[in-house]
Backbone as JSON Lines, residues from 0, in Angstrom:
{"i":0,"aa":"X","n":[-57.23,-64.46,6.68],"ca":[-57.49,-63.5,5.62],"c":[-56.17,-62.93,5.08]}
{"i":1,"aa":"X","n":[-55.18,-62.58,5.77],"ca":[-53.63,-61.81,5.45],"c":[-53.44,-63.17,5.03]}
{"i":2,"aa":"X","n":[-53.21,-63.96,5.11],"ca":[-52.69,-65.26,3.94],"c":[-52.6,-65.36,3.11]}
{"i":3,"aa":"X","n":[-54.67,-65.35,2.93],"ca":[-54.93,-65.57,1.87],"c":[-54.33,-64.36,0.82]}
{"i":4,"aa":"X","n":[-54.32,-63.51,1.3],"ca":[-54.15,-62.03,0.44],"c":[-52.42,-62.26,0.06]}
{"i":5,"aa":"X","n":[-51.79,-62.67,0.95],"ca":[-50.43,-63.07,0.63],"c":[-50.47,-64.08,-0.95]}
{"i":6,"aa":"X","n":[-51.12,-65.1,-0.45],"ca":[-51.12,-66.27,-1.76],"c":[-51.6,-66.11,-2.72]}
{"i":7,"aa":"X","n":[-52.42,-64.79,-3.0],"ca":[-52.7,-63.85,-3.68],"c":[-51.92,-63.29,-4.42]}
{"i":8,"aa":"X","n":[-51.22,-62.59,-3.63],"ca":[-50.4,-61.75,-4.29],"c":[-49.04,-62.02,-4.57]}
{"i":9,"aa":"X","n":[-48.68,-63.43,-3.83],"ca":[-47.49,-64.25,-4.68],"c":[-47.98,-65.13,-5.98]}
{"i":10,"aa":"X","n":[-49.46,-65.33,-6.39],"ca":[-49.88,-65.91,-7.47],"c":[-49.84,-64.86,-8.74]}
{"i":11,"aa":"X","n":[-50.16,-63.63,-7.92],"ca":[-49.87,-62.36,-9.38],"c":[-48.47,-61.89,-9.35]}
{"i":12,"aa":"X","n":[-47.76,-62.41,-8.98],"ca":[-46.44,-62.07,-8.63],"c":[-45.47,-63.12,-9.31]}
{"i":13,"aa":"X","n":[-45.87,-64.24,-9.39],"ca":[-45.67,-65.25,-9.47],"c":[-45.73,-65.46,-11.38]}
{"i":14,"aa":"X","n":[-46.9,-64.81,-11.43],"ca":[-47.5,-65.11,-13.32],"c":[-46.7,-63.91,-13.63]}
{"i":15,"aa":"X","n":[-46.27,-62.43,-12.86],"ca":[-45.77,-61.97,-13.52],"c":[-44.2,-61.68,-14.01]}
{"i":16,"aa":"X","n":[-43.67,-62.77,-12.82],"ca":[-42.36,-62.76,-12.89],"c":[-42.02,-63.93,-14.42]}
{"i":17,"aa":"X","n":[-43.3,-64.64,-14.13],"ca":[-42.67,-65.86,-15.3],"c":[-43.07,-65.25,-16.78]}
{"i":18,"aa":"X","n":[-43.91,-64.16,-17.23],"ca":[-43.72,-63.02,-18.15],"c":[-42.62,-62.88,-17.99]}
{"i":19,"aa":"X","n":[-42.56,-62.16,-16.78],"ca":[-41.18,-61.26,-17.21],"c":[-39.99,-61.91,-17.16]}
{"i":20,"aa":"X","n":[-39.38,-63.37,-17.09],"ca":[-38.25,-64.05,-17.33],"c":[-38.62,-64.21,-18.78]}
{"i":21,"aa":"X","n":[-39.8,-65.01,-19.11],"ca":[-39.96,-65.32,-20.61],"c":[-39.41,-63.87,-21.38]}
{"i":22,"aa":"X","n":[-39.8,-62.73,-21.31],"ca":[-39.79,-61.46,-22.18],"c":[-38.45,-60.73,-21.7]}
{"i":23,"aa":"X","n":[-37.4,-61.29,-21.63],"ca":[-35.91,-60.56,-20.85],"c":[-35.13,-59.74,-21.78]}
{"i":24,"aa":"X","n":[-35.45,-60.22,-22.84],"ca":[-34.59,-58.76,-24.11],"c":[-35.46,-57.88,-24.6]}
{"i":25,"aa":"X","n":[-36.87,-57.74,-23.71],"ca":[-37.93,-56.33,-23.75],"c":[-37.84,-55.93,-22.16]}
{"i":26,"aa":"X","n":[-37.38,-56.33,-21.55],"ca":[-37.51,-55.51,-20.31],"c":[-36.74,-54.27,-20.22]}
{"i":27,"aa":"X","n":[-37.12,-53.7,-19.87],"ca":[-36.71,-51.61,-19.45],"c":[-36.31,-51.47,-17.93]}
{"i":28,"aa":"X","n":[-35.52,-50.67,-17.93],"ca":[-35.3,-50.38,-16.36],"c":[-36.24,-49.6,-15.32]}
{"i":29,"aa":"X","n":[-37.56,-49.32,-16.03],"ca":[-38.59,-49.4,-15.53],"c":[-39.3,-50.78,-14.83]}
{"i":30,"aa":"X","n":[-39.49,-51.62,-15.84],"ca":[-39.92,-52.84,-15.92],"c":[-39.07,-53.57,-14.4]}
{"i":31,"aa":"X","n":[-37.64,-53.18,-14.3],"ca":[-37.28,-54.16,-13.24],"c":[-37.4,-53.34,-11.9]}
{"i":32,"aa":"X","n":[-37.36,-52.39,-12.45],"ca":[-38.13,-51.12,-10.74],"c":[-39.47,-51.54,-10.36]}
{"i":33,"aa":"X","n":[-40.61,-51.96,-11.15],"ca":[-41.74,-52.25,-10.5],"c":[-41.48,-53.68,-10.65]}
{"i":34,"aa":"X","n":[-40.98,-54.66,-10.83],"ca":[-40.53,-55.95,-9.83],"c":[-40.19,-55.91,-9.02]}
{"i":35,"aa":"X","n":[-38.93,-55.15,-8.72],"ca":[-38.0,-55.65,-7.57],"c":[-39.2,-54.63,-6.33]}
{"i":36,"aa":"X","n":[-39.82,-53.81,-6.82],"ca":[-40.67,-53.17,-5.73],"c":[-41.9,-54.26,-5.24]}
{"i":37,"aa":"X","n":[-42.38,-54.81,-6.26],"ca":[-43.09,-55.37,-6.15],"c":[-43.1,-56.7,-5.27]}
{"i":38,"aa":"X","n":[-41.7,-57.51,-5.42],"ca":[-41.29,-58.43,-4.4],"c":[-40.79,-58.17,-3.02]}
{"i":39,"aa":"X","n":[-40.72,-56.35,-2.92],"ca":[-39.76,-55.77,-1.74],"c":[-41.17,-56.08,-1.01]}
{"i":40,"aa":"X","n":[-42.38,-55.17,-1.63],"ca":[-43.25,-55.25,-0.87],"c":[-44.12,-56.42,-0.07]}
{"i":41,"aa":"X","n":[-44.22,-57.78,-1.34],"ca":[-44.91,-58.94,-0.43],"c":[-43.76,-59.64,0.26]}
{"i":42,"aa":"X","n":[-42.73,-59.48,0.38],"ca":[-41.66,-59.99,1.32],"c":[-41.47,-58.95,2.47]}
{"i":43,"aa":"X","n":[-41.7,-57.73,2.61],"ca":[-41.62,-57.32,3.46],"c":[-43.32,-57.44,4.58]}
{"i":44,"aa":"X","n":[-44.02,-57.74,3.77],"ca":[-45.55,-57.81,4.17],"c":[-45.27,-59.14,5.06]}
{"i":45,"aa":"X","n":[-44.72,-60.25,4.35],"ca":[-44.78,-61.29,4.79],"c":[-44.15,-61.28,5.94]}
{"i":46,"aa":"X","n":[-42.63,-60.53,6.02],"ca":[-41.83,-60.37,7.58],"c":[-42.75,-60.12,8.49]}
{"i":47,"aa":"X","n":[-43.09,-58.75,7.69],"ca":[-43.98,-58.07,9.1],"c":[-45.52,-58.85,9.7]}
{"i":48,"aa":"X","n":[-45.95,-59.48,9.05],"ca":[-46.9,-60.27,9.32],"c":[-46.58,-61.58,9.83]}
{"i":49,"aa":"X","n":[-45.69,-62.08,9.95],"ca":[-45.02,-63.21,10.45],"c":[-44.46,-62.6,12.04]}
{"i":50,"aa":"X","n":[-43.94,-61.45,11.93],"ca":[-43.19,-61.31,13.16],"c":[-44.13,-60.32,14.24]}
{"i":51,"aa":"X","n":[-45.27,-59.97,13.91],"ca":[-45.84,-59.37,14.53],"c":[-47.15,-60.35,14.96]}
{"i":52,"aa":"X","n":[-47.14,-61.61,14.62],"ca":[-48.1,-62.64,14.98],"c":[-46.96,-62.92,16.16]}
{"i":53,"aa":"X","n":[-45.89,-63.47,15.66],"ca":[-44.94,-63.82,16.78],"c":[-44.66,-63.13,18.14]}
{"i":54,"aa":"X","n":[-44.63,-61.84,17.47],"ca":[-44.83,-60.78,19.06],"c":[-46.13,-60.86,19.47]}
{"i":55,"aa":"X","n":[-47.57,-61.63,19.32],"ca":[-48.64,-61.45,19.77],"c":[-48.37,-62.72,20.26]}
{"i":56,"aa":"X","n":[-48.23,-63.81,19.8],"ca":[-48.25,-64.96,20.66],"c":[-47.28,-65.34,21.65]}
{"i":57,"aa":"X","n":[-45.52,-64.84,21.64],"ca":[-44.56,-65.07,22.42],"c":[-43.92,-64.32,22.84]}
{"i":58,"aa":"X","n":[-44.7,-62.75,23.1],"ca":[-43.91,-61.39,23.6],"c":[-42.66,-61.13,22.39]}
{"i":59,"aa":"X","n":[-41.84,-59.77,22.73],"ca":[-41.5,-59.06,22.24],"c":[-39.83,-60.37,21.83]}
{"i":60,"aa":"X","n":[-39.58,-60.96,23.16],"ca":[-38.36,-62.16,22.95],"c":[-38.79,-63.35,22.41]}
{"i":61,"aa":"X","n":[-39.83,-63.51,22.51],"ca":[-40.29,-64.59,21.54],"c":[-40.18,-63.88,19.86]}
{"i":62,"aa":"X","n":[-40.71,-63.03,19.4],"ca":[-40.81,-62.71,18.71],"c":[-39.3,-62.3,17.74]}
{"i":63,"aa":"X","n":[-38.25,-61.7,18.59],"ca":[-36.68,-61.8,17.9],"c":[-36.38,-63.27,17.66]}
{"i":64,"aa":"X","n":[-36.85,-64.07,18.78],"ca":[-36.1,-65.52,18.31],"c":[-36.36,-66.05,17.18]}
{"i":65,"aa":"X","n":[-38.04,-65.79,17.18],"ca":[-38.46,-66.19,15.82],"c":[-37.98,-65.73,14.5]}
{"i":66,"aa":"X","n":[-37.55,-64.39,14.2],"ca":[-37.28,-63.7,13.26],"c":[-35.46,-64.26,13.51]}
{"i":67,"aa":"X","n":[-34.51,-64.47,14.56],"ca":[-33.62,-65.01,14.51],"c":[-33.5,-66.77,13.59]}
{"i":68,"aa":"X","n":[-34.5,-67.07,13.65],"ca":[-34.9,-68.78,13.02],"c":[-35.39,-68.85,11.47]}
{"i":69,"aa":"X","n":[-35.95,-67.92,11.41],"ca":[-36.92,-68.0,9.58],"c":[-36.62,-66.36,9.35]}
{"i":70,"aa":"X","n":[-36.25,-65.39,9.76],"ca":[-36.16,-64.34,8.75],"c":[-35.5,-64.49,7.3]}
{"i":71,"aa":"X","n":[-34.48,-65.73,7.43],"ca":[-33.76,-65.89,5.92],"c":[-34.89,-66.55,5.14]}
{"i":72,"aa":"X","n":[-35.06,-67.37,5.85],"ca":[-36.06,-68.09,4.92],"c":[-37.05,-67.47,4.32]}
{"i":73,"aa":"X","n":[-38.23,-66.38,4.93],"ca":[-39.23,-65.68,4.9],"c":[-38.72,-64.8,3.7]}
{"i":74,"aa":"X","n":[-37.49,-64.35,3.76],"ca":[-36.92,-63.2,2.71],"c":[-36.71,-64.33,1.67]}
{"i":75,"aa":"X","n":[-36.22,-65.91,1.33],"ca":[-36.31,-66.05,0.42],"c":[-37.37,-66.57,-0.22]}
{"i":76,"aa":"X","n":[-38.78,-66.47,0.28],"ca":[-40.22,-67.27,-0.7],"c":[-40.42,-66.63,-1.94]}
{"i":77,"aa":"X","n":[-40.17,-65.36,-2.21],"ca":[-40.54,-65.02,-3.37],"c":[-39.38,-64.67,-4.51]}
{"i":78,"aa":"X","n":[-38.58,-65.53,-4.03],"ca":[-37.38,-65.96,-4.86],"c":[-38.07,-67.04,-6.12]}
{"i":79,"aa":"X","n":[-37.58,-66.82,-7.0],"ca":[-37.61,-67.46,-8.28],"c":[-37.16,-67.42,-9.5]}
{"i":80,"aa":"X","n":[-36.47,-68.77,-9.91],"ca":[-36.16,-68.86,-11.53],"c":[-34.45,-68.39,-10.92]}
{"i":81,"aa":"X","n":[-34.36,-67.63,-11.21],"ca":[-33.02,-66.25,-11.55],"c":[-33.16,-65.45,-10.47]}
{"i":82,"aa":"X","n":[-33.99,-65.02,-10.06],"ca":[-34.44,-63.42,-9.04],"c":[-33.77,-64.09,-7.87]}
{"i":83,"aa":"X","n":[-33.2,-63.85,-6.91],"ca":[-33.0,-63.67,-5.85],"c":[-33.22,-62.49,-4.92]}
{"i":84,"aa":"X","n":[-33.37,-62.49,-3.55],"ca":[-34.28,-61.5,-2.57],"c":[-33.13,-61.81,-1.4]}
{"i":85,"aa":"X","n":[-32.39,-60.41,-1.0],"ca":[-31.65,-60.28,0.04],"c":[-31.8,-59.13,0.79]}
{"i":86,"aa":"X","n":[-32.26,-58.57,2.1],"ca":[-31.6,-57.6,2.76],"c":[-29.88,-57.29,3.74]}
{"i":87,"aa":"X","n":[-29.74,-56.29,3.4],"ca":[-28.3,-56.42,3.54],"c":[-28.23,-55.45,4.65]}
{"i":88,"aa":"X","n":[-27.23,-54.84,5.27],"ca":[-27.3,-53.43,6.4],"c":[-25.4,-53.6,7.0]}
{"i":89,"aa":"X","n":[-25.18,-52.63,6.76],"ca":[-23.72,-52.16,7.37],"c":[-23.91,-52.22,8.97]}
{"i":90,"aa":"X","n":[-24.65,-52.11,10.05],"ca":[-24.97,-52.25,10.84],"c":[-25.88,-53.26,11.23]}
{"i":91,"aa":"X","n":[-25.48,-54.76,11.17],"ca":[-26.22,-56.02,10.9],"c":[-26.26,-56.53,12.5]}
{"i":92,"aa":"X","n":[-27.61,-57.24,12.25],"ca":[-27.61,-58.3,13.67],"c":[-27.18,-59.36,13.47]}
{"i":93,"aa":"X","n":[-27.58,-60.14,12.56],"ca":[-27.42,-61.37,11.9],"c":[-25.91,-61.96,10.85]}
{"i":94,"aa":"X","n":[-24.87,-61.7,10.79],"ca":[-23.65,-61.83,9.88],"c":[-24.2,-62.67,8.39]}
{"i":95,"aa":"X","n":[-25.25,-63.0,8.53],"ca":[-26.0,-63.43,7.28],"c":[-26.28,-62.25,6.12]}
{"i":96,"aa":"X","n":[-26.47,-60.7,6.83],"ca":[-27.4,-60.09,6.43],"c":[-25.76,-58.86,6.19]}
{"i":97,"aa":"X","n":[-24.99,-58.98,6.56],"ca":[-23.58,-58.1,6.51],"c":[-23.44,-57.73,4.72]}
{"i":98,"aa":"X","n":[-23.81,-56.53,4.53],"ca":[-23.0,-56.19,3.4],"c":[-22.03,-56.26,2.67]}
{"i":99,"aa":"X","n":[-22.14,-56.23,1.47],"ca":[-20.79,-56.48,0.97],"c":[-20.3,-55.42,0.06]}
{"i":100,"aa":"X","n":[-19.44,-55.55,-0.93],"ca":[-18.7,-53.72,-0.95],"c":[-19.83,-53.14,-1.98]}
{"i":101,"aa":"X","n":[-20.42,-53.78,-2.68],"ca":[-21.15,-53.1,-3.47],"c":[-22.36,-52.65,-2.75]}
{"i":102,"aa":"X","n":[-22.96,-53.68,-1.7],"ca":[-24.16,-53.09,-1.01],"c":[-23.72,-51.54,0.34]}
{"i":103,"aa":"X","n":[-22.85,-51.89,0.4],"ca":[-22.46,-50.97,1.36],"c":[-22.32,-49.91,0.86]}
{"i":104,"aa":"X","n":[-21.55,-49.52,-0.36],"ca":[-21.94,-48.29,-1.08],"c":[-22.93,-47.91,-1.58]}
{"i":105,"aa":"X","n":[-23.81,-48.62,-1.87],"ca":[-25.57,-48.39,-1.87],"c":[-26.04,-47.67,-0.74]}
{"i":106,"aa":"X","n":[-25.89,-48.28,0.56],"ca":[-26.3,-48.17,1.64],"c":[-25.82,-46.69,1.71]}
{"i":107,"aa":"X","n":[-24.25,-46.66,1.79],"ca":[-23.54,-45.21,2.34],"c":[-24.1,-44.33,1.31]}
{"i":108,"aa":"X","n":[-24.79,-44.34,0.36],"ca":[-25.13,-43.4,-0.35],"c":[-26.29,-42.7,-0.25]}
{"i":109,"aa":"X","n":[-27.22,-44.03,0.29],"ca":[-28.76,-43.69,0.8],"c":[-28.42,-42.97,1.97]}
{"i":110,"aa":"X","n":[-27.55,-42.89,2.93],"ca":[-27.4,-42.05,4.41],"c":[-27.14,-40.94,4.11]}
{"i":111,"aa":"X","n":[-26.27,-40.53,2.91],"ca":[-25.49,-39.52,2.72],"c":[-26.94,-38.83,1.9]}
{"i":112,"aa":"X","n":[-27.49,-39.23,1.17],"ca":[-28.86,-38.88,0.39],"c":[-29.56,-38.19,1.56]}
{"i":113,"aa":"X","n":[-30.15,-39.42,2.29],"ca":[-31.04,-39.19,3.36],"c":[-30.45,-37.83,4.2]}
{"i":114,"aa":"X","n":[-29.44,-37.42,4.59],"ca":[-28.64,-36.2,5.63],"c":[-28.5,-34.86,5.09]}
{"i":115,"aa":"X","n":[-28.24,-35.22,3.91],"ca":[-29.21,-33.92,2.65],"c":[-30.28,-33.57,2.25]}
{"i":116,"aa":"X","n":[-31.18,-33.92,2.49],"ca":[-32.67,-33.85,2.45],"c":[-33.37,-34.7,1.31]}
{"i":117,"aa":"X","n":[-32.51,-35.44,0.5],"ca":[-32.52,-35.84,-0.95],"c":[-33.59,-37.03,-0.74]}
{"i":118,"aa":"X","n":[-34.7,-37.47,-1.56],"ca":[-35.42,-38.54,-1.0],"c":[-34.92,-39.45,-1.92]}
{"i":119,"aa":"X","n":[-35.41,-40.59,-0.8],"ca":[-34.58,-41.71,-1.57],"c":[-35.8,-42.67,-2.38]}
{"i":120,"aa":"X","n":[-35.16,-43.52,-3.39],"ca":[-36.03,-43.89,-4.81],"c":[-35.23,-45.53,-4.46]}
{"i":121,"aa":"X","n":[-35.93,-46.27,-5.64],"ca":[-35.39,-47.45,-5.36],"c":[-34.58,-47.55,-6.9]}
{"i":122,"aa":"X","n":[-33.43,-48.1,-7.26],"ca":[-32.63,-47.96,-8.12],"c":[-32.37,-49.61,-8.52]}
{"i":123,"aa":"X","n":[-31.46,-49.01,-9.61],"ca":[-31.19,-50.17,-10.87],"c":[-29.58,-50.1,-11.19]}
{"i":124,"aa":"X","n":[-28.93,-51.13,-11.16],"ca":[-27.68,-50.74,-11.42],"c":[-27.56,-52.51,-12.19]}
{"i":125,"aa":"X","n":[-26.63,-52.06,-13.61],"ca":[-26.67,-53.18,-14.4],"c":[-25.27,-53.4,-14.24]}
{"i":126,"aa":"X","n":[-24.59,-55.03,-14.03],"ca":[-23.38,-55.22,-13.86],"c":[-23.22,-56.69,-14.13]}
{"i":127,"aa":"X","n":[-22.73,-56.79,-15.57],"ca":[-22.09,-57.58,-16.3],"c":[-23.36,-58.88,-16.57]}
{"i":128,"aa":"X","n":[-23.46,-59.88,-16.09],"ca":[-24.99,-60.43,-16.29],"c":[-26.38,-60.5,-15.4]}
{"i":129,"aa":"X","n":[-25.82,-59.58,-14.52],"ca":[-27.0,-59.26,-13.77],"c":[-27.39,-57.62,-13.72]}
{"i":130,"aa":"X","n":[-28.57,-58.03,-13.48],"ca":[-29.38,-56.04,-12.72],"c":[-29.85,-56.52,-11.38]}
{"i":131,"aa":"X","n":[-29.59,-55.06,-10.67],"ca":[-29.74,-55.32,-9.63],"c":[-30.22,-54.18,-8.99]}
{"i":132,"aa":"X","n":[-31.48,-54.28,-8.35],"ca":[-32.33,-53.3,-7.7],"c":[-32.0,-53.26,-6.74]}
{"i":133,"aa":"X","n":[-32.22,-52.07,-5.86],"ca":[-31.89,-51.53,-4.42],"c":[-33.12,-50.7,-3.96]}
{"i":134,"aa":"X","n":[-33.09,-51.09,-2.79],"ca":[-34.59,-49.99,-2.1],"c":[-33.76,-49.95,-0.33]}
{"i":135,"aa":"X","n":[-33.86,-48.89,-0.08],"ca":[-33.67,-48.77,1.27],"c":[-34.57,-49.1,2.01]}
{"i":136,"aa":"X","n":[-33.99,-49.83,3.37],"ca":[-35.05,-50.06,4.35],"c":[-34.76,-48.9,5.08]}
{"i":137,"aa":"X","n":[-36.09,-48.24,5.72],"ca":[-36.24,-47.15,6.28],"c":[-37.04,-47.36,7.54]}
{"i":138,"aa":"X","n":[-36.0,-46.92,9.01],"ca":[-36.8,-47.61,9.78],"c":[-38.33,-47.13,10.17]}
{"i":139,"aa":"X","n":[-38.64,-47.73,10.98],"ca":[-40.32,-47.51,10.9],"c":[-40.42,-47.44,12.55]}
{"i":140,"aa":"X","n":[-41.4,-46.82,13.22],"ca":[-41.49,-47.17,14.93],"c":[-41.66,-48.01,15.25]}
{"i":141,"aa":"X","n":[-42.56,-49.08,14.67],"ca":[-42.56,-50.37,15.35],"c":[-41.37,-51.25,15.3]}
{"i":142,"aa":"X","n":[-40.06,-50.61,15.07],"ca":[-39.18,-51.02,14.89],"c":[-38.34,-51.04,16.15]}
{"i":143,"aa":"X","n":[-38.55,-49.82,16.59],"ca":[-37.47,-49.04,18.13],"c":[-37.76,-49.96,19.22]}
{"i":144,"aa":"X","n":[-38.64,-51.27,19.12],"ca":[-37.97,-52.12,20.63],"c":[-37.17,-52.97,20.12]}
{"i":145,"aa":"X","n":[-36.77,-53.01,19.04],"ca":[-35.53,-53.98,18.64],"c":[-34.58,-53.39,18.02]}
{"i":146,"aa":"X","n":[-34.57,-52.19,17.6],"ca":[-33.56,-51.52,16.67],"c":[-33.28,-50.55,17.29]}
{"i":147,"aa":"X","n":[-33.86,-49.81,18.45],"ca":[-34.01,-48.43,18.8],"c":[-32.44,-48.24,19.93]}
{"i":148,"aa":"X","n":[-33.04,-47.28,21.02],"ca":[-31.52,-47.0,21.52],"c":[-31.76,-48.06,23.32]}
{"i":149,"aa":"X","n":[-30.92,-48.43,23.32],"ca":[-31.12,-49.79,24.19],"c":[-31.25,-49.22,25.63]}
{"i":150,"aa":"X","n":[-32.29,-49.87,26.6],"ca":[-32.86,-49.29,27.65],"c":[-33.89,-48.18,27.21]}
{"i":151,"aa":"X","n":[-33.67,-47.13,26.61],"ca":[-34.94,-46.43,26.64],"c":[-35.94,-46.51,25.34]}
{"i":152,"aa":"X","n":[-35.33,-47.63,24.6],"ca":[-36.54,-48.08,23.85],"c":[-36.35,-49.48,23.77]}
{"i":153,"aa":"X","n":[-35.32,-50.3,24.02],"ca":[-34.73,-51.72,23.69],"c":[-35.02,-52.21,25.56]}
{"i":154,"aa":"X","n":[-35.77,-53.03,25.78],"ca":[-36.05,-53.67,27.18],"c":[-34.6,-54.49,27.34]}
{"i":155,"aa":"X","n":[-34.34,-54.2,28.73],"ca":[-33.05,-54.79,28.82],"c":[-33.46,-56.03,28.68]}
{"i":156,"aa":"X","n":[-34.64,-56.86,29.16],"ca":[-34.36,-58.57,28.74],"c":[-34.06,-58.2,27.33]}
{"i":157,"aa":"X","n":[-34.59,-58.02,26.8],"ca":[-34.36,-58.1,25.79],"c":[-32.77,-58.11,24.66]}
{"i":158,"aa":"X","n":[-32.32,-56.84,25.74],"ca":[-31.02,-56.19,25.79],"c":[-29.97,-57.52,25.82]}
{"i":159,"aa":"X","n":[-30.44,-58.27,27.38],"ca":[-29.53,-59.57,27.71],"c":[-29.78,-60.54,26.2]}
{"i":160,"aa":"X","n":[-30.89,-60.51,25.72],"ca":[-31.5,-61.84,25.13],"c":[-30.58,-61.77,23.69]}
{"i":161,"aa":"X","n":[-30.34,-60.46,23.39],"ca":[-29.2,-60.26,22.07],"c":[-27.92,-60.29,22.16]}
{"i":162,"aa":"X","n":[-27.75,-60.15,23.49],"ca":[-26.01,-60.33,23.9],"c":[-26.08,-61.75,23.87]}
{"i":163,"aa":"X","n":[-27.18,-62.83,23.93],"ca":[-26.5,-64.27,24.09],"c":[-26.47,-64.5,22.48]}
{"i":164,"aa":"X","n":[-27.42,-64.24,21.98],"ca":[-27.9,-65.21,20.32],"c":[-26.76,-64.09,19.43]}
{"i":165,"aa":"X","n":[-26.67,-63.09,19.7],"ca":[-25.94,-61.96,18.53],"c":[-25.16,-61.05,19.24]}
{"i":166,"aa":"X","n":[-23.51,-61.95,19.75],"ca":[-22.58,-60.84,20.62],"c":[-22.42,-59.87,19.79]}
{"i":167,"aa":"X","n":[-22.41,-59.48,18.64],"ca":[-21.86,-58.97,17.84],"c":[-22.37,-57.98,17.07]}
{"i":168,"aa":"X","n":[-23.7,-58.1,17.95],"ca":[-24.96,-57.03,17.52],"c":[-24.6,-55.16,17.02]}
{"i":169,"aa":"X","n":[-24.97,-55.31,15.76],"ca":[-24.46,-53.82,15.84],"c":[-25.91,-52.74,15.36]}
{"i":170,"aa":"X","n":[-26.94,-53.83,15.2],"ca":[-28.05,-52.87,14.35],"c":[-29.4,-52.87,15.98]}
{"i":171,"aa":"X","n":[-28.59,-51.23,16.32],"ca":[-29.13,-50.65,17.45],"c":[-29.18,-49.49,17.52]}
{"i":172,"aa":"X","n":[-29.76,-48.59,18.19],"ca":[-29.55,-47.17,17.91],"c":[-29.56,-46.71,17.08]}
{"i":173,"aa":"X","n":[-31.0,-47.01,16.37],"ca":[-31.15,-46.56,15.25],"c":[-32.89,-45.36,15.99]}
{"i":174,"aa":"X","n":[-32.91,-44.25,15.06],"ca":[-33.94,-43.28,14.87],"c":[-35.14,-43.26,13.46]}
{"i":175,"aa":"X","n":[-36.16,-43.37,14.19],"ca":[-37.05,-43.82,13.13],"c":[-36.8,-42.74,12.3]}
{"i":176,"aa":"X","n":[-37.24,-43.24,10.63],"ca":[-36.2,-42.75,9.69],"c":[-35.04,-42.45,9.38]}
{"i":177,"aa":"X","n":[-34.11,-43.49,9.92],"ca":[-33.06,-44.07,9.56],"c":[-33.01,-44.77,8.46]}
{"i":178,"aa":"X","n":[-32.22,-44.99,7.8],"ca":[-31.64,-45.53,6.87],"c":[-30.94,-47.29,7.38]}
{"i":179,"aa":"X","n":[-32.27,-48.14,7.56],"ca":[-31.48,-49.5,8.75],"c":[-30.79,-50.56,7.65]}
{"i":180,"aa":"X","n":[-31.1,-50.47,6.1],"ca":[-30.0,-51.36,5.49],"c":[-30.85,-51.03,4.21]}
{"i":181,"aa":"X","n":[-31.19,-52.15,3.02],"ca":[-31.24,-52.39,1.86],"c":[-32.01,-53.41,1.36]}
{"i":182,"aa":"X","n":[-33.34,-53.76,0.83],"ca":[-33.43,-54.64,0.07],"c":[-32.23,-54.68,-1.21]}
{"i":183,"aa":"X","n":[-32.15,-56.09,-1.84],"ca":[-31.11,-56.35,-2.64],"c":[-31.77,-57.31,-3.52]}
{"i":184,"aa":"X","n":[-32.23,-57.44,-4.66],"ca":[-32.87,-58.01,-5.33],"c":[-32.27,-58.26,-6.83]}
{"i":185,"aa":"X","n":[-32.11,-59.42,-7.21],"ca":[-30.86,-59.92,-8.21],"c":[-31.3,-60.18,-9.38]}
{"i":186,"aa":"X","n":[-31.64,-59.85,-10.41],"ca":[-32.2,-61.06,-11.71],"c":[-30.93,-60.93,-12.74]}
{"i":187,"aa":"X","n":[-31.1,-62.13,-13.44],"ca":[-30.12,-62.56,-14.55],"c":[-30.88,-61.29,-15.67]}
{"i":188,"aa":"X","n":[-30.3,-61.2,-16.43],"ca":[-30.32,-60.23,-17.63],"c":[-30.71,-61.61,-18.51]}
């Protein structure tokens, strides 16, 4: 049934992106806020539904390996035409997913937002032939056995199982509602 509702909603997703490439010198910076939201959401549906089958069928280490193997991939299905779909995070597991100077000042801005009480929105920033939307990822609890603070929410297998695949692990110790990185979502102008 979540499939089907997926293939669903990449088919209306799908008719409406190819509008909205056809119609590119009427689009508004409205117009690319409810896209890039719109792809944040069935790509993030799709993670979480992918990786939480994985934690039902191969425990909590089955379930990182898996998201270590296809999380790139999974983030790029609803890529198309022009659009590209990236999450990014200054505090990365993956060196795939490492920020770069423009996302990182996105990021440092959403923390600095977030520590002020300021709520955070998903934004538009136009630069030279592209726009480019931003939405913070905000962590969530079902997040804290893989993101949380290690041993009293991160299982040490688990603990060992990231020191072999990701020495370099830095996205840990994080507090639900954190600020854990960035969707990054690209279209040509």
């Amino acid at each position: 049934m979540k499939k089907l509702i997926l293939l669903i909603g990449f088919a209306f997703l799908s008719l409406a992106i190819i509008n909205f490439c056809d119609n590119r010198e009427r689009i508004t910076e409205s117009d690319y806020l409810k896209y890039g939201d719109s792809i944040v959401a069935l790509t993030f549906d799709t993670l979480r539904i992918e990786l939480f089958k994985a934690m039902a069928e191969k425990g909590l280490i089955g379930a990182v390996d898996y998201c270590r193997i296809h999380a790139l991939d999974l983030t790029k299905i609803y890529e198309y035409g022009n659009v590209t779909v990236r999450r990014a995070a200054i505090k990365f597991r993956n060196p795939s997913n490492q920020a770069d100077e423009l996302e990182s000042e996105i990021i440092n801005n959403y923390i600095n937002s977030k520590v002020v009480g300021d709520s955070l929105y998903s934004i538009i920033i136009e630069h030279k032939k592209h726009v480019h939307f931003f939405k913070p990822i905000i962590l969530q609890s079902a997040c804290l056995p893989c993101h949380g603070k290690p041993i009293d929410e991160i299982p040490n297998e688990l603990i060992e199982f990231l020191q072999t695949k990701y020495p370099n692990d830095q996205a840990k110790n994080f507090k639900v509602g954190d600020v854990r990185g960035i969707w990054h979502i690209t279209f040509d102008k």
